[in-house]
Each structure stands twice: as structure tokens, then as C-alpha cells.
N, CA and C atoms as an extended XYZ file, in Angstrom:
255
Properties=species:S:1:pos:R:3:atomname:S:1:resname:S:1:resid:I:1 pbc="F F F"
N        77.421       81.481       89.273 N   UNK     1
C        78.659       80.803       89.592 CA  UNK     1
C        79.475       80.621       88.317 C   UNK     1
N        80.762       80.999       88.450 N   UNK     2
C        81.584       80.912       87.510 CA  UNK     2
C        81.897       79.246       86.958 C   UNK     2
N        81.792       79.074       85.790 N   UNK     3
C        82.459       77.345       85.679 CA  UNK     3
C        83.920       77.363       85.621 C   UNK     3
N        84.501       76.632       86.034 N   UNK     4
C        85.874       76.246       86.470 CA  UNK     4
C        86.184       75.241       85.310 C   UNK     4
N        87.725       75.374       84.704 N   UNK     5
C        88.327       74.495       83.860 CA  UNK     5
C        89.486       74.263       84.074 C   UNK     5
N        90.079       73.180       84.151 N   UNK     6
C        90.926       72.804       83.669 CA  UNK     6
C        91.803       73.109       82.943 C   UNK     6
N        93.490       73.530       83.380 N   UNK     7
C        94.399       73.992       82.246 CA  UNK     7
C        95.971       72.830       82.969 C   UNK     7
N        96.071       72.141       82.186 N   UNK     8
C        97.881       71.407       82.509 CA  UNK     8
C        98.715       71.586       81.705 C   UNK     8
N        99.479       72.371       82.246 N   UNK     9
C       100.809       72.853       81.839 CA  UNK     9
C       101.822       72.010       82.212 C   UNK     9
N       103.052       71.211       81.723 N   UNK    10
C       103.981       70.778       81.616 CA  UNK    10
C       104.970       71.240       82.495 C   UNK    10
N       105.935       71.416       83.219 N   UNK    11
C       107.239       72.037       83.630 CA  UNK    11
C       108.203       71.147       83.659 C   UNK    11
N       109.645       71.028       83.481 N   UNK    12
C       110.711       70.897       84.439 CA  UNK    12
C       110.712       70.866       85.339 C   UNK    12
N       111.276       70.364       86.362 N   UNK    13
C       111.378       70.404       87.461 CA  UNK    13
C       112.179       71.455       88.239 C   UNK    13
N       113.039       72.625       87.173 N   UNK    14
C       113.751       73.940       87.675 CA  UNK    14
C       112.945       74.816       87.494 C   UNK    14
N       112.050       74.366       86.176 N   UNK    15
C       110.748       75.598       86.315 CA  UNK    15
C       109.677       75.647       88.067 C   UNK    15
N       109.146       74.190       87.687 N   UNK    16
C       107.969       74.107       88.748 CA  UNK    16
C       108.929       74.794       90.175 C   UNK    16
N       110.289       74.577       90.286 N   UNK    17
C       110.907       75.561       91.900 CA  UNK    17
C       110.534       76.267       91.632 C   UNK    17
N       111.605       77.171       90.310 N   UNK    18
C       110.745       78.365       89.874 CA  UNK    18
C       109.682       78.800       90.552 C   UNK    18
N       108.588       78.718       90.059 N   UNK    19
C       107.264       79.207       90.440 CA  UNK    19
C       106.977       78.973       91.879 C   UNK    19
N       107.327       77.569       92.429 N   UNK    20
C       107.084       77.512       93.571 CA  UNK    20
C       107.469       78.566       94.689 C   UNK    20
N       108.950       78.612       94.097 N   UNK    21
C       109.319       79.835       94.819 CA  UNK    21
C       109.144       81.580       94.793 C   UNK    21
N       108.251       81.773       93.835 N   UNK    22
C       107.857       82.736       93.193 CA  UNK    22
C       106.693       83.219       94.413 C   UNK    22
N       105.942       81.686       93.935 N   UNK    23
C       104.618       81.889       95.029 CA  UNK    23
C       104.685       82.119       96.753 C   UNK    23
N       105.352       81.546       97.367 N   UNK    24
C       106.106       81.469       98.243 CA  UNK    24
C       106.329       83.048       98.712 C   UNK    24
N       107.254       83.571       98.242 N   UNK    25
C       107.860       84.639       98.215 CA  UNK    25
C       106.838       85.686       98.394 C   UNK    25
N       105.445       85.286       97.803 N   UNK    26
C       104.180       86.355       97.554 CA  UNK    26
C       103.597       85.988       98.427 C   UNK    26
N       103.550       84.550       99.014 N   UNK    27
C       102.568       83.946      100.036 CA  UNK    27
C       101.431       84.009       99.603 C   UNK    27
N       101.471       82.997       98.117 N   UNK    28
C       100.153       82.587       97.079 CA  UNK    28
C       100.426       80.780       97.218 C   UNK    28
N        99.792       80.286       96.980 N   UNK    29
C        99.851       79.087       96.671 CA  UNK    29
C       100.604       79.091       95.050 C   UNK    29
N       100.908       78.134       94.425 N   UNK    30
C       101.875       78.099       93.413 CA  UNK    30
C       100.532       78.173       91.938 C   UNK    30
N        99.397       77.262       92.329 N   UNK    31
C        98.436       78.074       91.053 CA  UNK    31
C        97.765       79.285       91.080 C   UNK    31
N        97.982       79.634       92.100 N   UNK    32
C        97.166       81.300       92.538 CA  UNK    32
C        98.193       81.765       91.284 C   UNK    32
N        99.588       82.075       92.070 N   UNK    33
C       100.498       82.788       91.444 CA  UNK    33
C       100.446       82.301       89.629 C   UNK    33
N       100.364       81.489       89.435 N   UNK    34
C       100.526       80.986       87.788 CA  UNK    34
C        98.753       81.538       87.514 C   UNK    34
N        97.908       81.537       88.324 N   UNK    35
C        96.607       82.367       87.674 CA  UNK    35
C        96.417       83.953       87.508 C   UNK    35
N        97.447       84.688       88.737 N   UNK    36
C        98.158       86.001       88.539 CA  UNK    36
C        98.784       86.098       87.467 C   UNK    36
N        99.498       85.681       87.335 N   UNK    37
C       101.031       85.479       85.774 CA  UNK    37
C        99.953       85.487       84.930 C   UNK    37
N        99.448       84.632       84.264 N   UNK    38
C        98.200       84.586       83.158 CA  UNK    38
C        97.493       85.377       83.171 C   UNK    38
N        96.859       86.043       84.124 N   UNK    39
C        95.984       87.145       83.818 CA  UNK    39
C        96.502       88.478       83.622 C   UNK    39
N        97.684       89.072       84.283 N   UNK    40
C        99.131       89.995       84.178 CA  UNK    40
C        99.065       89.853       82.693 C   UNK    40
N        99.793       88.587       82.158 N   UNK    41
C       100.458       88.574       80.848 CA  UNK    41
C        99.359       88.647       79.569 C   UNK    41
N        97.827       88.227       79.802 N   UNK    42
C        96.848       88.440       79.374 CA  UNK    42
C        96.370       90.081       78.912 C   UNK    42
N        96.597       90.835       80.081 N   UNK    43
C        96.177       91.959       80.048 CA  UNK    43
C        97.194       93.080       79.447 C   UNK    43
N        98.128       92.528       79.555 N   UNK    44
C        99.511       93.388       78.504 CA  UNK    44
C        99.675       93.356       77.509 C   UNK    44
N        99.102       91.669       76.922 N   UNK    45
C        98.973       91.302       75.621 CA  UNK    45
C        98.218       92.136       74.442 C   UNK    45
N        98.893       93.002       73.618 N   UNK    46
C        97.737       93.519       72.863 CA  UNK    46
C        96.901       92.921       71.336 C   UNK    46
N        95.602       92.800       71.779 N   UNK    47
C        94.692       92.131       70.741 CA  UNK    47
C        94.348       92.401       69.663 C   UNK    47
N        94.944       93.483       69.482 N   UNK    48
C        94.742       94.295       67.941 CA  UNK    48
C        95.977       94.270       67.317 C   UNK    48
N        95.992       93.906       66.121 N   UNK    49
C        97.267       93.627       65.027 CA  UNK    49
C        97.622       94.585       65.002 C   UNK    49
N        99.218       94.870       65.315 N   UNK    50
C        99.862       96.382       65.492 CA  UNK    50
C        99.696       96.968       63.894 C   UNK    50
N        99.756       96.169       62.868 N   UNK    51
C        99.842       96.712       61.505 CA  UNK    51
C        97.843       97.569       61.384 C   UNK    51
N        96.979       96.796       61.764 N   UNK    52
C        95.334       97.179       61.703 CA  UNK    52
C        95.563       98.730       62.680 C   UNK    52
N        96.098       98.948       64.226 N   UNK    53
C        96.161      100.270       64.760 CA  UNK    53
C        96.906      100.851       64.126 C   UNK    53
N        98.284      100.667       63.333 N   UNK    54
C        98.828      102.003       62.902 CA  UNK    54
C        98.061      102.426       61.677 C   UNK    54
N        97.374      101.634       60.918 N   UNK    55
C        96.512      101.842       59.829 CA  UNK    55
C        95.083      103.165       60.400 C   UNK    55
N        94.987      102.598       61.068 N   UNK    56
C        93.859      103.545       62.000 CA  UNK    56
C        94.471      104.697       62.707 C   UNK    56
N        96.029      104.684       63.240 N   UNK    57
C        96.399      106.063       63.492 CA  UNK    57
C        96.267      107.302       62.356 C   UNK    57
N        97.091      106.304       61.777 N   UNK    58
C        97.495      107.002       60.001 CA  UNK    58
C        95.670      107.810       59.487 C   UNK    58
N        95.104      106.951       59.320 N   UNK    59
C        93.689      107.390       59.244 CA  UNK    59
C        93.032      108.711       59.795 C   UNK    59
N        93.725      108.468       61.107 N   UNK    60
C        92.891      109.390       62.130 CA  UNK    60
C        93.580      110.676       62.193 C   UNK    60
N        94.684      110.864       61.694 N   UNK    61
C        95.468      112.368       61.031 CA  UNK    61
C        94.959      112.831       60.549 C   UNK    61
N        94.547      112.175       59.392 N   UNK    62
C        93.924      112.927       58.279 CA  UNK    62
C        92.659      113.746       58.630 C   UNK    62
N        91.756      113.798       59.542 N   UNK    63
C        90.960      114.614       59.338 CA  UNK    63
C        91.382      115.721       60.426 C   UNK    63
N        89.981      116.768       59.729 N   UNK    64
C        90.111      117.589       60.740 CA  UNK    64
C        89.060      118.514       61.255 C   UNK    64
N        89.359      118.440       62.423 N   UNK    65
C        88.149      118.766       63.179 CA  UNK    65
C        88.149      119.659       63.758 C   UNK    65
N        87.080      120.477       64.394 N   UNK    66
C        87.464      122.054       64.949 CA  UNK    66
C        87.733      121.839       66.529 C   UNK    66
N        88.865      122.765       66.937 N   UNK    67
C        89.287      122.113       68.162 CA  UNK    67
C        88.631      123.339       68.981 C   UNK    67
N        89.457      123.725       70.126 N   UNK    68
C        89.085      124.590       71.162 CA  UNK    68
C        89.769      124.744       72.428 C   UNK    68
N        90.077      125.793       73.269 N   UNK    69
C        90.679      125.445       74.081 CA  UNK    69
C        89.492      124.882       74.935 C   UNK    69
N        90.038      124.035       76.150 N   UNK    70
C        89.324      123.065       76.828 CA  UNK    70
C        87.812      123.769       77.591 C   UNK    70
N        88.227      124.597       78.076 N   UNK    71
C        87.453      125.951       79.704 CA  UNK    71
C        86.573      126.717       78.317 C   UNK    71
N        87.197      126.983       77.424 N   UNK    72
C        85.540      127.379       76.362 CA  UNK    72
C        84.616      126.724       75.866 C   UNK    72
N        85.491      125.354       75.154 N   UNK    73
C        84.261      124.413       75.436 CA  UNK    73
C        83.060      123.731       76.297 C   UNK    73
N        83.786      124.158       77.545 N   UNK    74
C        82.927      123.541       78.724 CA  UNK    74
C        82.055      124.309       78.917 C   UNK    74
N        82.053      125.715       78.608 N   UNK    75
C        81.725      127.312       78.992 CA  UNK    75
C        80.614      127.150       77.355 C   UNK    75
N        80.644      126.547       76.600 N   UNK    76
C        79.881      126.824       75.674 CA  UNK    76
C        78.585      125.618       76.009 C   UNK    76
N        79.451      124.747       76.023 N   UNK    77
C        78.184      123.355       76.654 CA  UNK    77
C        77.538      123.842       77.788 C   UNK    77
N        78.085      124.178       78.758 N   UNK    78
C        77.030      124.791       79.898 CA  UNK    78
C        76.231      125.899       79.357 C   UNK    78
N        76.504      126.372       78.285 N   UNK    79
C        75.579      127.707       77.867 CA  UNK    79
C        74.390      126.938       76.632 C   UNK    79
N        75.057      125.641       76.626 N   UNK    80
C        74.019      125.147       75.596 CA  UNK    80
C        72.915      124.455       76.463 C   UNK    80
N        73.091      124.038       77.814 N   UNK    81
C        72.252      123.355       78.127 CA  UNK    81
C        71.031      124.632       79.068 C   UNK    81
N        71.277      125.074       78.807 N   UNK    82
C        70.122      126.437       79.230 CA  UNK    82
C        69.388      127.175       77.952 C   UNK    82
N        69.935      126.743       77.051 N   UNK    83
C        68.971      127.066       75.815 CA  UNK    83
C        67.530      125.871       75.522 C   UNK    83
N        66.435      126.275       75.287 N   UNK    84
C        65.512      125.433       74.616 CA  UNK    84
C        65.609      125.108       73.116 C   UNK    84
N        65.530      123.527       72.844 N   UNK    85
C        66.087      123.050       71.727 CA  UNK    85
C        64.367      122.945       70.997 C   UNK    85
């Protein structure tokens, strides 16, 4: 069983319509919809410092590796797995 917490958020009273009517509109109850919104805006949010990924793009140029077209590679792995290692 999941534990349940507690979160109080503040509104206005043009916000809380807001939402009310948000929810409404979806035919959620008004914390369903504000637990949708949070988990939405959660999951868009990105957790990695944009300066740490472009550091790691930049990184990941630099090498180099032997490529292939796709249908030979697959054609070589299936020919590897019939060999005894």
C-alpha cells in the first residue's frame, strides 16, 4: 500500500474557479485534476542541468565508432550467434 501525504497549496479564490472549472470540464474532482497537473508538469520537467547534457553531447561527438548500415549488422549478429565461442 502506497502511503498517502499531505500537500496544501494556497489559492485565490479566481485560481481555486480556475481549477475547479478545469476539473469539471474533465469530469475529475478538483484534486484528481491538480494530481494530473503535478504529475504532467513533473514529467516534462527535465532533471538534468541543461549545462551537465550539453557537456555530455559535446563529449559524445568526439568519438568514434565503427558504424554500419542497419540489415548488415543484424545479418552479422545472426551469423554470430551460430558460431561456437
Amino acid at each position: 500500500m502506497h502511503m498517502l501525504k499531505r500537500l496544501q497549496v494556497l489559492l485565490d479564490a479566481a485560481e481555486h474557479r480556475l481549477l475547479q472549472r478545469a476539473a469539471k470540464a474533465k469530469h475529475l474532482t478538483t484534486a484528481e485534476y491538480v494530481r494530473q497537473m503535478l504529475r504532467e508538469g513533473t514529467r516534462q520537467q527535465s532533471l538534468v542541468d541543461p549545462k551537465r547534457k550539453m557537456a555530455s553531447l559535446k563529449k559524445s561527438v568526439t568519438y568514434d565508432f565503427p558504424t554500419a548500415d542497419v540489415d548488415q549488422m543484424l545479418a552479422e549478429i545472426e551469423r554470430g550467434y551460430g558460431e561456437d565461442i
